[in-house]
Steps between C-alpha positions, in 0.01 A plus 500: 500500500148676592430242687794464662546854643180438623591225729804682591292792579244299723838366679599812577143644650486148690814588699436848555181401645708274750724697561788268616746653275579881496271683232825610275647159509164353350491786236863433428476138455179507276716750290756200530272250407313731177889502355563121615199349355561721178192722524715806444804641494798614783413853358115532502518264855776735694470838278249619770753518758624829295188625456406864557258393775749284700737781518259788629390227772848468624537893514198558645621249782853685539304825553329395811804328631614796471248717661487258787835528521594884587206459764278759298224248481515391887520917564195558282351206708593665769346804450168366408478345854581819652214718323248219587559571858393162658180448325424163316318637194719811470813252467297258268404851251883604512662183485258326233560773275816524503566183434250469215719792375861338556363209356416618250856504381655250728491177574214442727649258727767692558276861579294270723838351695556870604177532662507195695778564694335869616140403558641201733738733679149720546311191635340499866190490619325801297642436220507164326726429218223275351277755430751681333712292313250352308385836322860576455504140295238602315602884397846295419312220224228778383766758439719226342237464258444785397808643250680295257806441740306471825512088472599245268181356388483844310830404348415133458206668309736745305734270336193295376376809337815598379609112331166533372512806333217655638469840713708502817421693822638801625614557817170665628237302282410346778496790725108598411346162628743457718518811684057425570600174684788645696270777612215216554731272654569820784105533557486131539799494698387800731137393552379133409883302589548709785216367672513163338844483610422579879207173455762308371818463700344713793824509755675243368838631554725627261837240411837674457413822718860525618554600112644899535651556197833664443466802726868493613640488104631833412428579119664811307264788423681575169434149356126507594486851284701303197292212496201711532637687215550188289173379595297806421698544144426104416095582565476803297713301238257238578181696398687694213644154368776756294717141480394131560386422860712219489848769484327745726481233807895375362614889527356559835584154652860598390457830635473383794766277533749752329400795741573200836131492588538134451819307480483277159526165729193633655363586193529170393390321776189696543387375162213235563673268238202227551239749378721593224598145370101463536409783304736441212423115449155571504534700263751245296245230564231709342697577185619141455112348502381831281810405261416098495138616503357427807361771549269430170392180679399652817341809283275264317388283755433800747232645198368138467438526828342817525372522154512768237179717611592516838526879590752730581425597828390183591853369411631761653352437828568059471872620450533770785332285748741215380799708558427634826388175651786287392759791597355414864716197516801534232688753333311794391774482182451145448105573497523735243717275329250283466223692361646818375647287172133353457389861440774622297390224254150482475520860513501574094248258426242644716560833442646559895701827634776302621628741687205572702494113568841518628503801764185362645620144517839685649353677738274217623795239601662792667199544769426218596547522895283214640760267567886540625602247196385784221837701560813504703399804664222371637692193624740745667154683716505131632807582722279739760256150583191517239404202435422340160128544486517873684548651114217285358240677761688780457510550132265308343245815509775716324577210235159525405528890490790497263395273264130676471737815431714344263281375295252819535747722424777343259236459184326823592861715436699300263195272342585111454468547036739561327 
């Protein structure tokens, strides 16, 4: 059955490679095909669907429905424009930081479909949306990568640490490293892209400048307060972690449906159900080839491979640079799902701080910006007329950046022994 799960497995990395199918209905149907083909069982297969991780994920995405909802995002949008008073780089400080900061906690797609619709309403011939939106993108994945519940490679990560027993993240673990990129990513941003940028698409013009927004929707001032209420309670409870993340982000997304900041239909709907079918049959596929043991296999020929005396940080820096180039071009989750369960297994035998392994693997698939196929928010910058090879000369010099820093920094504060 080792075998076996290991053909499945390859099946299922072929098609999310080619992408023909949606990414949840490959996960689901290798989980399908693990019980099927009698690798595992209906329970170890599917029991990821109720997993702790699954559920913050689809609170965390009710939250920012939410928030988008009662307009307070679009007025704090708003507002931001207002203070940068017409200048390019004062819009690209305020807006990139507050949407490394909303994303944080929210789904980064989502805080970068608020933006859009302003910055294109601002275009003209001063200001071009292209130099702006594109630091926005990157503030949103940065920021996304840098807490626990900012993206769900960190949860793809999460349940694999959790199934295996090992130490899980908390919400801000990532914060440390994370927070020097997001303030790197603003220098780079400010200075090298915003010239780069200028070289690159010159005066092309900007697609979609009609775009205004919803200036003419009336929102109610006493539901922006509640949901900023619920949202500033869910962070603190975030941080404090008094009970599981996972009922913190189920409280507050039913918060806000209860107190009519979202209607429950709504609530529903705004629920990206492909990322979440994703996310939890990843995470069944990865139990069902650890349970047939896979995951052995692949364990043991990886350290054939790379051989017993091969170093730490020299593993360290083969696996990071694995991640974050193969993230370029499919899911950051599905990356990690490949390698993370390598580490998790050889980690014992050679002595390794798994968890050290993890949050740098982590946090490389979730900045890798040099191609609009690494992440759906990236795809979504598409919509104001880059073109595909405009964030390969844009980023490429800030890929490089974050990995040096990654794998600088991660062994340096958390070391890679156990």
């Amino acid at each position: 059955m080792d075998v076996l799960s290991l053909v499945i497995f390859a099946a299922c990395i072929v098609l999310f490679v080619w992408d023909r199918l949606p990414m949840a209905t490959t996960a689901i149907l290798g989980c399908v095909a693990m019980v099927l083909f009698g690798v595992c069982d209906f329970k170890t297969a599917f029991g990821q669907f109720a997993s702790s991780t699954v559920i913050l994920t689809i609170g965390v995405m009710i939250i920012g429905a939410a928030i988008s909802e009662t307009g307070l995002a679009a007025a704090i949008g708003a507002w931001i424009v207002r203070v940068s008073r017409g200048s390019e780089r004062r819009l690209i400080i305020g807006t990139y930081l507050v949407s490394a900061m909303m994303s944080a906690f929210l789904t980064n797609s989502a805080v970068l479909a608020i933006f859009i619709p302003i910055i294109m309403g601002l275009s003209n011939k001063d200001m071009k949306a292209k130099n702006m939106i594109m630091p926005i993108a990157y503030g949103c994945v940065i920021g996304g990568a840098s807490t626990l519940v900012g993206s769900t490679q960190q949860m793809t990560a999460q349940g694999l640490l959790e199934e295996a027993g090992l130490r899980t993240f908390k919400t801000f673990d990532f914060s440390l490293v994370g927070g020097i990129l997001v303030l790197l990513g603003l220098v780079y941003c400010l200075f090298i892209g915003y010239k780069r940028g200028q070289k690159i698409w010159g005066d092309r013009e900007d697609e979609c400048a009609q775009q205004t927004g919803q200036t003419g929707v009336k929102h109610s001032k006493a539901k922006m307060i509640t949901v900023a209420v619920i949202f500033v309670a869910t962070v603190v409870l975030y941080i404090t972690e008094w009970i599981p993340l996972a009922i913190t982000s189920t409280t507050a997304a039913l918060l806000c449906i209860i107190t009519g900041c979202i209607s429950q239909p709504k609530a529903i709907s705004s629920v990206n159900w492909n990322i979440v079918g994703r996310l939890a049959g990843c995470l069944g596929i990865a139990k069902a080839l650890e349970a047939a043991g896979g995951t052995k296999l692949i364990s043991e020929g990886f350290q054939l491979l790379v051989g017993n005396g091969i170093s730490p940080f020299l593993l360290f820096c083969i696996l990071v640079l694995m991640v974050q180039v193969t993230s370029q071009f499919i899911s950051n989750s599905t990356a990690i799902l490949i390698v993370l369960p390598i580490v998790i297994s050889i980690a014992p035998a050679l002595g390794l701080n798994a968890y050290a392994f993890a949050l740098g693997i982590t946090l490389a698939s979730g900045v890798a910006l040099s191609c609009p196929l690494a992440s759906s928010t990236l795809g979504m910058s598409m919509t104001v007329g880059y073109r595909f090879n405009d964030y390969f000369k844009y980023s490429i010099f800030f890929d490089i950046i974050s990995y040096l820093v990654i794998i600088l920094t991660v062994p340096a504060i958390y070391g890679l022994t156990a």
